[in-house]
N, C-alpha and C positions, 0 to 999 in steps of 0.2 A: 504494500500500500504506500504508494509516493505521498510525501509530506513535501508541497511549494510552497515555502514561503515568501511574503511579498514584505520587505523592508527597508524603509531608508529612517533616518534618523529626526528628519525633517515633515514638517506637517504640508500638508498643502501639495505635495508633489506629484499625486496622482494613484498612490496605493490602491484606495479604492475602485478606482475606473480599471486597474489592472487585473486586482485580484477579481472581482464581479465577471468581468470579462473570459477571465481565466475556467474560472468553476462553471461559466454560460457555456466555453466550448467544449469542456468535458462534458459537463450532462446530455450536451448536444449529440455526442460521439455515443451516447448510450451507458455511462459510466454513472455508478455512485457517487456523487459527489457528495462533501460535506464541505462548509465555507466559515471557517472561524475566523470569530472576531474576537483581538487581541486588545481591541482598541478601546477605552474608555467611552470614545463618542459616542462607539456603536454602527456605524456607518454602512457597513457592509450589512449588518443583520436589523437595519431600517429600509434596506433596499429587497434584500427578501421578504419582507413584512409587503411589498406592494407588487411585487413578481404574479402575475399573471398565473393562477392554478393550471392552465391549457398546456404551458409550458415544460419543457423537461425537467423533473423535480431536483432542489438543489437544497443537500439540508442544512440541519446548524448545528453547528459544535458547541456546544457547550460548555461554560464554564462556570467555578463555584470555587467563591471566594478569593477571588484572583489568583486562582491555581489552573494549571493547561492541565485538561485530560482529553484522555485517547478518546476516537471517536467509536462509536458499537462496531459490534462485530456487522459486517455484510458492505462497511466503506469502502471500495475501491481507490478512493482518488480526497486526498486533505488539501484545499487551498488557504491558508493562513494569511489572513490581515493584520498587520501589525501595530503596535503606537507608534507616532512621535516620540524620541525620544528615549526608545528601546536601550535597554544597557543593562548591566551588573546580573542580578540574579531570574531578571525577566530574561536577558538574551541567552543567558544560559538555558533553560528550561526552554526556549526556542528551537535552539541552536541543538537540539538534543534530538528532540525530532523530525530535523528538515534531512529533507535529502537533496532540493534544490531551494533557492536563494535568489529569486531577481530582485535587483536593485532597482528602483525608477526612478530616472533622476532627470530636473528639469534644467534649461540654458542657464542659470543664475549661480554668480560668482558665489554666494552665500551657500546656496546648497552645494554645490561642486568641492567644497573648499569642506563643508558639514561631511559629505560624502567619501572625504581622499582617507578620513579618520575611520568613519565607518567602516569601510570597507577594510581595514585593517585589522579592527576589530573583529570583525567577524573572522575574517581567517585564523585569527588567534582563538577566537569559540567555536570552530566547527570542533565536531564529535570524530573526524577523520578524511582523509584524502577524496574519501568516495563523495561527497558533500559536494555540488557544485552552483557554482555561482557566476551569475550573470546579469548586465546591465542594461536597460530599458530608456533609452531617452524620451521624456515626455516632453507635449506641447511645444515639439520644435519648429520651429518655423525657419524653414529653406532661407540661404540667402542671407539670414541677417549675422551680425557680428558674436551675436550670443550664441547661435547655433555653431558658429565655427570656434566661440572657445569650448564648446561643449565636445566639439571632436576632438581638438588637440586635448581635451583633459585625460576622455575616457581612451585615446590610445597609450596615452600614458603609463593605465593602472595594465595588473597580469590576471586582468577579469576579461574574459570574452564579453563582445556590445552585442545585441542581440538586433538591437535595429533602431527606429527613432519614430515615434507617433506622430502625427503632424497636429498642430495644435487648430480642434476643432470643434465646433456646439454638439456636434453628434453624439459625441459621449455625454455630454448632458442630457440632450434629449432622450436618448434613452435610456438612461438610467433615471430618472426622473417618473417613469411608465415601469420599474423590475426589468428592463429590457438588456440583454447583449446584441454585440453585433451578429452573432449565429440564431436571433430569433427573429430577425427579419429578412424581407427581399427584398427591400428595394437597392436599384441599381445603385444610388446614392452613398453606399457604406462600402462598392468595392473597390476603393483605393484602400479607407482602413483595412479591409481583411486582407488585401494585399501587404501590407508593412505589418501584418500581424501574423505571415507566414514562417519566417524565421523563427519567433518566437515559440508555434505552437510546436516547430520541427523538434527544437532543442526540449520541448518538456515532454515528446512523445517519446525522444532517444531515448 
């Protein structure tokens, strides 16, 4: 049973839209999914609270007491949302369970710079070799200066990029509806699912 976790240290940078997205293409595939939420907000399991019943079922991990447990027997597939701010004995108890790690990280010096530490960290918490991790550019926008320090940073680190989202209303709109991009057709979303191809290759490896 794969445990992905979605983690950056920074709020705002997109975990959400990731993770949702992530457990929409699994359950899509036919897969058990379960979608925890690590996060105090809630964010992720305010989004299943409005998911459409019609749709392929995606359940909830539960937690008790700000302790992680394992999800029932019959999950095939854990997508883990994270906090802001993850560290000390929370990343550990993460880090224990993951067997993959995307990073999401958006064009801004703040976060880039929040990110060079994290991502350190976390290699110092993984549970072993086998643990892999990888980086997500969010809300990049082609062309401008922030997207280009956003490459020179992440070829810097010894994390594989997994690709760069382009920064668009789509992922609001539906997420705002329980929606992913694998539970609709319109033509409208196949540039996203294109730039979301590399992504799903490396979590189906």
């Amino acid at each position: 049973m794969p445990v992905i976790v979605v983690a950056n240290p920074k709020g705002g940078v997109g975990k959400s839209t990731l993770s949702t997205n992530l457990a929409g293409y699994l359950a899509s595939r036919g897969h058990s999914v379960m979608l925890g939420d690590v996060d105090r907000q809630q964010s992720a399991l305010t989004w299943l609270s409005i998911r459409p019943k019609n749709l392929p079922a995606i359940g909830t991990w539960e937690t008790h007491h700000d302790e992680i447990v394992r999800p029932p027997k019959g999950t095939t597939h854990v997508v883990l949302d994270t906090p802001a701010g993850l560290h000390g004995k929370r990343l550990d108890e993460v880090m224990k369970l993951a067997d993959k790690v995307i990073i999401p990280l958006q064009p801004s010096i703040f976060d880039i710079h929040a990110t060079h530490a994290f991502v350190r960290d976390l290699l110092a918490h993984r549970r072993s070799d086998k643990v892999k991790f990888a980086i997500v550019g969010m809300r990049v926008r082609e062309g401008t200066i922030s997207s280009d320090h956003l490459r020179a940073f992440v070829e810097g680190l010894k994390v594989p990029v997994l690709g760069f989202l382009r920064d668009t209303q789509n992922y609001v709109h539906l997420a705002a509806h329980g929606l992913t991009l694998w539970d609709v057709g319109s033509s409208r979303f196949e540039r996203d699912l294109a730039q979301w191809q590399p992504i799903i290759e490396w979590v189906d490896a």
